[in-house]
N, C-alpha and C positions, 0 to 999 in steps of 0.2 A: 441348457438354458442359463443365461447369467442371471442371478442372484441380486433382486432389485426392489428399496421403496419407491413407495408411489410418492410423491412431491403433496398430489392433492389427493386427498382420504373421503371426498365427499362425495355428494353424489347429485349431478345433473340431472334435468332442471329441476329438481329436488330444491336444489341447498342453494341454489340461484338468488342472492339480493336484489333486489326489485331495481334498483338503479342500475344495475348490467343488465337490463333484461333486451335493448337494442345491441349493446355489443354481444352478446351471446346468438343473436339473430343471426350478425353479420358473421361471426367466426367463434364456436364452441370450444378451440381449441384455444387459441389466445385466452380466452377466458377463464377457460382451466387453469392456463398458466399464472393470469395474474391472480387470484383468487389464492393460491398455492402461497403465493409473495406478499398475503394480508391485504389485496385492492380487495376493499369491499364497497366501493360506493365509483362514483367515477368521478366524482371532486379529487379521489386520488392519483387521475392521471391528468388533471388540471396543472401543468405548469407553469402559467405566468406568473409573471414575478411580483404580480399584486396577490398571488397564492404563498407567498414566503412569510416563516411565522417574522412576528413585530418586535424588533429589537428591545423593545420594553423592558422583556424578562429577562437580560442580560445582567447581571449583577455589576454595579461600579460603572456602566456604560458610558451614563450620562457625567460622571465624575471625569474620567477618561476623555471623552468631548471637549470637557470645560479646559483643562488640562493642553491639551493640542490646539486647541481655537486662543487661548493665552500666546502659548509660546508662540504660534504664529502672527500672532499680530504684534506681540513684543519683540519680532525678530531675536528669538530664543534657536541655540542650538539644539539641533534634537538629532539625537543620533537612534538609530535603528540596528538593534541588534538579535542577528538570526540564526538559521540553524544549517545545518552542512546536509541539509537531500533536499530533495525536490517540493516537499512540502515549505522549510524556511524559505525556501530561497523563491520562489513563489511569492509567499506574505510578504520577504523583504523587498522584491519588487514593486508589487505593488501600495504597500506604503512609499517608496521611492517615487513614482510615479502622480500617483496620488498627492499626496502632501507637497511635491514638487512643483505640480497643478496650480495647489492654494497657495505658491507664493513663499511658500516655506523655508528657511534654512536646514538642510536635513542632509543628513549623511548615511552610512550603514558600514557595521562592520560584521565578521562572519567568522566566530573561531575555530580558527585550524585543530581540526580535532588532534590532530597528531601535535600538539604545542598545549591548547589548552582544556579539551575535555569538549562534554557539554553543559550551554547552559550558561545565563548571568554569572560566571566566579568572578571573585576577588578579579583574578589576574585579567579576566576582558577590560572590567571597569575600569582598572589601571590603565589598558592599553587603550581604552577609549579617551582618556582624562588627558594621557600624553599626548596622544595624536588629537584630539577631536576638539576639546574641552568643554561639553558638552551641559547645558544645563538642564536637558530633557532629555531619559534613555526607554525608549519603546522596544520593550520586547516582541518577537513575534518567534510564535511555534516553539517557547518554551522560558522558562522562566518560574514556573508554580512552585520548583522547587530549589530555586536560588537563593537561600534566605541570606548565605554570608553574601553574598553579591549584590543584593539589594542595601544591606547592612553598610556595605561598604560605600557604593553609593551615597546613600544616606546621610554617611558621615562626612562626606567632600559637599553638601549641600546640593546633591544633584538630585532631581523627583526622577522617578519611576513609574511608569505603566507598563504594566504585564499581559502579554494577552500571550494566548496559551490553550490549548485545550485537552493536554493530558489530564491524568488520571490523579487525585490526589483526596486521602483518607484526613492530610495533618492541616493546621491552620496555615493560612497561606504568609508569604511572605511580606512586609512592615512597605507595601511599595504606596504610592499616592493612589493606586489605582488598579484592579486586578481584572483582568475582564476572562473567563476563563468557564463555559456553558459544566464544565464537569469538577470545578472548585465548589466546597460544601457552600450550602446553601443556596447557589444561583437556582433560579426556576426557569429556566429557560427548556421548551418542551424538549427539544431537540440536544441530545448531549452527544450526537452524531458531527458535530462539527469538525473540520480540521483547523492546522492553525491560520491556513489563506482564508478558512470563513469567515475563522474570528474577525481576523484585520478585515475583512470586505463588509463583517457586520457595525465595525469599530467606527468605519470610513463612511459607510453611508450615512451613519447615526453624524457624526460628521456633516458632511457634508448638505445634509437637510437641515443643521442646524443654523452652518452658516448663509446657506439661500433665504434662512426667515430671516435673519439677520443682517442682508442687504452686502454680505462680504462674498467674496469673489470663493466659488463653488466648485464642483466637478460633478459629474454624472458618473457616479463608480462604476453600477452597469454594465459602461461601454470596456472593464478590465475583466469581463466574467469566463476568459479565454485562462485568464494564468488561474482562476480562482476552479477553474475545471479542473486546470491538469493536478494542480497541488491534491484537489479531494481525489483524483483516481491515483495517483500518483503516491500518496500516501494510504491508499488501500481506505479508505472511509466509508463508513457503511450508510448505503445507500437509500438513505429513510425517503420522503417523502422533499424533504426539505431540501436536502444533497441531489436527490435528482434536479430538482429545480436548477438548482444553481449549474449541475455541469451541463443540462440541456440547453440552456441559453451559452454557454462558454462553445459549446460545439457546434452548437447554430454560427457565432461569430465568428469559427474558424474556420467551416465550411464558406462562408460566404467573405472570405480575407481581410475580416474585421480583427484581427489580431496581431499581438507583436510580433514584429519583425525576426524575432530569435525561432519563432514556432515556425515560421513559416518557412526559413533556412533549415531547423533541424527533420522538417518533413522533406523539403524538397531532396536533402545529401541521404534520407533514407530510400526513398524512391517509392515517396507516397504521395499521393494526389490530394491537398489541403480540402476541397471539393467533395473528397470521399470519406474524409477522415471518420473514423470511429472509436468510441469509448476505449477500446482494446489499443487504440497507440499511444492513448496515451500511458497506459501501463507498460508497453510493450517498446513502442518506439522512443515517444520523447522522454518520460522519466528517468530509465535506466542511460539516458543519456545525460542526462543536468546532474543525477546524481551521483554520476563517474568522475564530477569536479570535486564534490565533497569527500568522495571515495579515496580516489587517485593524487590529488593533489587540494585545490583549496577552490571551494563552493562561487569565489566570485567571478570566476571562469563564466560559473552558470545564469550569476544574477547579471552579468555585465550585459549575456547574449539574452536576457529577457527584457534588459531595459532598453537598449540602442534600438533608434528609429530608421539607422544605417542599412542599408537592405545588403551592404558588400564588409561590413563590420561584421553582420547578424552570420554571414554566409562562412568568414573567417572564426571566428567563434565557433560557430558549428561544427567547424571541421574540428577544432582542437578538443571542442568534448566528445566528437567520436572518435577521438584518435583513444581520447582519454578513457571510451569505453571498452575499443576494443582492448588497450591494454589489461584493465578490470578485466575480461573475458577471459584471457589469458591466465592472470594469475588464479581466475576462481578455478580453472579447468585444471593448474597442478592443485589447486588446495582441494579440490574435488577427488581427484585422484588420491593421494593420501589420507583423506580422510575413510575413504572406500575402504584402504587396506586397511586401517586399523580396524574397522570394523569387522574384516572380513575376520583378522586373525583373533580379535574377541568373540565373533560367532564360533568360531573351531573350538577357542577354549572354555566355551561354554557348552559346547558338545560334548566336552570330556567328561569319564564318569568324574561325578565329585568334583565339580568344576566349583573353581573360589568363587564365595561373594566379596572377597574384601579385591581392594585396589591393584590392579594392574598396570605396570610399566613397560611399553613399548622401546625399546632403543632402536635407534636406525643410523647408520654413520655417526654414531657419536653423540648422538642430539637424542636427549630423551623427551619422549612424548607422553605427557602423564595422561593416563585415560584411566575413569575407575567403571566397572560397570556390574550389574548383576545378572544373575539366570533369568529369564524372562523380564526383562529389562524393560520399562515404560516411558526410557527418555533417554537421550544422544544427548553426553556432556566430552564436549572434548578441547584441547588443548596441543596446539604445539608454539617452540620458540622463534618459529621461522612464518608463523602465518600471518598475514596480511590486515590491520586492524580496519579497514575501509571495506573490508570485504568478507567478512565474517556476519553480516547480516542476511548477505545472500546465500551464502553457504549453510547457516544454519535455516534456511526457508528451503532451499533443495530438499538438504535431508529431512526435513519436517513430511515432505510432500513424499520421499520415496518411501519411507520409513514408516510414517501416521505417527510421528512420535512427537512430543515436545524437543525444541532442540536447545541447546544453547553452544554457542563455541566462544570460543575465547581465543584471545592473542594479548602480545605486549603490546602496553600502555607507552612504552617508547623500547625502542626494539634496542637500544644500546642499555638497556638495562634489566637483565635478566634472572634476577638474584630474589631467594626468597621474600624477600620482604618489599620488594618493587612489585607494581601494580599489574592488572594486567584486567582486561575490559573484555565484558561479554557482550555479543548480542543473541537474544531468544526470540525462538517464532515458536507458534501453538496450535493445538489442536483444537477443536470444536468442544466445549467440556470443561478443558484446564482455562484457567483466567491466569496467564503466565505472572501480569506485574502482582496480583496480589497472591501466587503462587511465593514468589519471590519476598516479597513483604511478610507473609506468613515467617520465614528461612530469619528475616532480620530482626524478626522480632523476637523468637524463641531461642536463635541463636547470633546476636547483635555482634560479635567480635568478625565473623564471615563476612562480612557487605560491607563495603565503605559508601557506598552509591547506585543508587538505583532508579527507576524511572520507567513509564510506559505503558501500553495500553493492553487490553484483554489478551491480541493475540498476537503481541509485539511489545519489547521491551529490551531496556541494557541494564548493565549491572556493570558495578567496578569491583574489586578484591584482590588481598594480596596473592601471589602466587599461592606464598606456601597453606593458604586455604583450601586450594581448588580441589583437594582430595576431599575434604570438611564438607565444603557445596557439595560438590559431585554427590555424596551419599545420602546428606542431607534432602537433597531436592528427589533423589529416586526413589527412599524412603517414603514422602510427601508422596509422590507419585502412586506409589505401592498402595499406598491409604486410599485411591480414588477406585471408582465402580472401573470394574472391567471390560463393560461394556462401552466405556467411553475410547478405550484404544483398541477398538476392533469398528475400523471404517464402516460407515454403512452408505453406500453408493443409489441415489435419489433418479427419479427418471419421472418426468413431464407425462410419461404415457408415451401411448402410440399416436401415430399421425391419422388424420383422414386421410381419401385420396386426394378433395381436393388443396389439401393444404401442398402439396409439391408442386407448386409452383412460385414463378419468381415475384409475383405480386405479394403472397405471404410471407415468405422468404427476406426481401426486401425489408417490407412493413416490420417484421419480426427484430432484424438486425438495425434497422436505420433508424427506426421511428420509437425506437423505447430504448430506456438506459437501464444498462444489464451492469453489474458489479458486483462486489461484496455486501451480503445483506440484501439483495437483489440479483439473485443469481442467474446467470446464463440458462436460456432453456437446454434441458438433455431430455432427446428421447429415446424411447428402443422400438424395439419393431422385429417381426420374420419377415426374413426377406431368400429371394430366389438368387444362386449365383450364376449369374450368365456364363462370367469369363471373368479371369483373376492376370494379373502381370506384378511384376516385382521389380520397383522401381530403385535403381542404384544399389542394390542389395540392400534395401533396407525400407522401404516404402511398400505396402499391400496398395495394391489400388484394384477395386472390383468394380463390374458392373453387375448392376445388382434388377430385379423387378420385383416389383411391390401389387398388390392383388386393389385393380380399378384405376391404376398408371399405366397410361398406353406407351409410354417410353423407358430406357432402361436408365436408370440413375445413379449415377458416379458415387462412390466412395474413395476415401482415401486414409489408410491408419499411417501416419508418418512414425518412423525411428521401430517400426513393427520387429518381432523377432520373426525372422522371417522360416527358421525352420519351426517353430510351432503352429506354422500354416499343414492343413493338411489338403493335398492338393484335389481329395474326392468331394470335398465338402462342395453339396448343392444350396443347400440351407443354412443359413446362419442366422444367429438373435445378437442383435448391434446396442449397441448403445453409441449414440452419437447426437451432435450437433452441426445445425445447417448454417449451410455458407453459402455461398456465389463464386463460380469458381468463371475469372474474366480471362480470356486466349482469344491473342488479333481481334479484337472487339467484339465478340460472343460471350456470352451470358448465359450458363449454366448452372443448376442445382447443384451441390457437392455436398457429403453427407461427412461429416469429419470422426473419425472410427474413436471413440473412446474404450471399448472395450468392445468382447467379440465372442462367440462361442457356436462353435460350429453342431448344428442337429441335425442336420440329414447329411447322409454321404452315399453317395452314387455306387 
């Protein structure tokens, strides 16, 4: 039997809130689930968008407003500066669009990570002053911690509004205006935002201001398609407030109320806009808009979300997926590499009396500094050849196969390799460690390690010189060492078992179509014993079973993809699954399919 919590600890119709007490009627299990996810009333699955909290509690908001609604009507340049993934380039569109609406002089620039870093620095607002000359610079998706860059600013007589929704402990930066739901003192309920919320909360506060005001408006609303993909796209936790926002964004791309660019990068993946779900946009469209920021430079991404060209949108498209299969490519050798080093620090940490101090990898000549310990709590690694665009992904891989904190790193500009040149992390986290104040802990106790840091709970970057990275490396594992041990040993959640009649495709359906599953609202998983009909083994690496379920008069597909297929055992009648339900569509049929997340075989013939 696999080894499983339960999601929901209580107990039916016991611990039932009087306000689910008609959904509990209609389907016990849904009920289960949401109750599991904090729905305790049913105001919380109320999405209209008169249920969104009231921009009130935004700190700076109304300052910010005044601020935009000036330069617009003073025919003020306003330049818009963003960020290189999916989430900036999102907010910088739709300020583009938006503001463009009202009439606006407005512009956008987007720093080339690999030139300028992240974030307001000096060297943007220069490049903005040269090219732009800008008397208004709007941040979006980042900024909180730009302080020479606002500074600078400042000094050439240009205002500043900052919108923003990272994470930040220090006083904010000297700008006109800071709109930012997780900057100290804002009260805003929701500190769930991304940064397309911010701007979409910035824009509507906006734009109601100047409808009482008799000046020419927009209906923000009608942009809630990019303000979707940005919060799933940036991984945002999925409160009450965030679902709002992407349920209407997915409504309007379901029904081809959306930009032109979503519509192109659906149709070159070979998904139906009609059927579209939460899951492309993490899956399809972002890791596509973000292979511009990655691979080459973000405005690839912002250009194919603002053109209303349907044969521009389609040419775009193509180049960001050219641009992602390439990213694919190079993750799959940085994947590979990284695997070995780990394999051969697993060996030498098998050995009796295996070191805890640092480790050096050589391979053709290229040293790979890796430090790690005996029972080791975190994957820090480095080499001089890896990919700075793509060291986010990489270290989110190994986070997922490992259960570890990751952090990797590469040069900060690959023609300079030498101790004292720089070189950029990114970290993904576990459930437990808060990676940026992990990291912030490191800078504060030991301030000479970090030149730059930045990020949220379970996502974050970090700068430092090379010859630190041994300094970190022990640093942060030591940190680690200090946390309960309980927190890096996985513990795998399950919704429960099904009824009978929940297999079918009406709940099924309702299940996937009709509610928004993410981070912070997680996907149903359930388990269950089940009978094996008949088992095949698809391309040597797919289990696909037909399985029966006890009060199912039909047999029910499964399928484990990328399965190892010789730990199948080919007597097994009985298995306990852990899985989630899909619709699995062939030549216009419509079938239940159960998606294998884990498996353990209990009876054998």
């Amino acid at each position: 039997m696999l080894t499983l919590s339960p999601r929901f600890t209580g107990k039916l119709p016991d611990d039932l809130p009087q306000g689910l007490t008609t959904l509990y009627q209609q389907s016990p299990t849904l009920t289960r689930l949401l109750l599991a996810r904090g729905v305790t009333s049913i105001d919380d699955l109320d999405y209209s968008l008169s249920s969104l909290l009231a921009a009130d509690g935004l700190r700076d908001i109304d300052p910010a407003v005044q601020l935009l609604n000036d330069a617009i009507q003073q025919q003020q340049r306003i330049l818009i500066v963003g960020d290189f993934d999916c989430d900036g380039a999102t907010s910088t569109a739709l300020m583009m669009r938006v503001l463009t609406k009202m009439g606006a002089q407005v512009d956008f620039v987007v720093p080339d990570r690999f030139k300028y870093g992240y974030g307001l620095t000096p060297e943007i607002v220069q490049l903005g002053i040269d090219e732009y000359s800008p008397d208004l610079i709007v941040t979006v998706d980042n900024g909180i911690s730009s302080h020479a860059g606002v500074d600078k600013a400042n000094e050439h007589g240009i205002k500043v509004i900052i919108t923003d929704h990272h994470l930040t402990t220090k006083a904010t930066p000297a700008a006109a205006a800071v709109v930012n739901p997780n900057q100290l003192d804002c009260q805003f309920a929701s500190k769930a935002l991304v940064g397309v919320g911010v701007a979409f909360y910035l824009l509507g506060r906006l734009s109601k201001y100047r409808r009482e005001q008799g000046l020419k408006s927009v209906q923000v609303s009608r942009y809630l398609d990019l303000v979707a993909l940005g919060t799933i796209a940036d991984v945002g936790v999925l409160d009450h407030n965030n679902r709002t926002l992407v349920s209407h964004g997915l409504a309007a791309i379901r029904q081809g109320r959306c930009c032109a660019g979503i519509l192109a990068l659906l149709e070159l993946a070979g998904r139906d806009y009609q059927k579209v779900g939460v899951q492309d946009f993490g899956f399809v469209l972002g890791p596509r808009i973000n292979a511009a920021g990655r691979m080459d430079n973000m405005r690839i991404g912002i250009e194919c979300l603002l053109t209303d060209n349907p044969e521009k949108a389609k040419q775009l498209a193509f180049e960001l997926d050219k641009l992602n299969k390439e990213r694919r490519f190079v993750e799959g050798g940085m994947r590979e590499q990284a695997d070995a080093i780990l394999v051969q620090l697993h060996a030498q940490q098998e050995q009796p009396k295996a070191s805890l101090t640092a480790e050096v990898v050589k391979e053709d000549e290229v040293t790979d500094t890796v430090s790690k310990q005996a029972q080791s709590r975190s994957l820090v690694l480095y080499q001089d050849d890896w990919h700075q665009g793509v060291i986010g992904i990489l270290a989110g891989r190994l986070k997922e196969s490992h259960y570890r904190p990751a952090i990797i790193f590469a040069p900060a500009d690959i023609n300079k390799l030498g101790d004292e040149d720089a070189i950029k992390g990114s970290a993904r986290s576990i459930p437990g460690i808060h990676i940026r104040d992990a990291i912030e802990h490191i800078a504060q106790n030991q301030s000479e390690l970090i030149t730059h840091f930045g990020g949220h709970a379970m996502a974050a970057g970090l700068t430092i010189q090379k010859r630190h990275f041994e300094a970190f490396n022990q640093a942060f594992e030591a940190l680690m060492q200090q946390q309960d041990a309980s927190i890096f040993e996985e513990e795998r959640f399950t919704d429960g078992p099904l009824m009978a009649q929940d297999f079918s495709l009406h709940f099924v359906d309702a299940l996937i179509n009709h509610h928004i599953w993410g981070q912070g609202f997680v996907p149903p998983q359930f388990d269950g014993l089940f009978s094996v009909q008949s088992f095949r083994v698809l391309k040597d690496k797919h289990l696909k079973l037909s399985l029966a379920y006890p009060g199912v008069m039909y047999p029910i597909d499964a399928i484990w993809f990328n399965y190892d297929v010789d730990k199948w055992d080919y007597r097994a009648s009985e298995v306990h699954i852990l899985f989630e339900l899909d619709i699995n569509e062939w030549n216009g049929n419509q079938s239940i399919q159960l998606m294998v997340k884990d498996l353990a075989v209990t009876v054998l013939t």
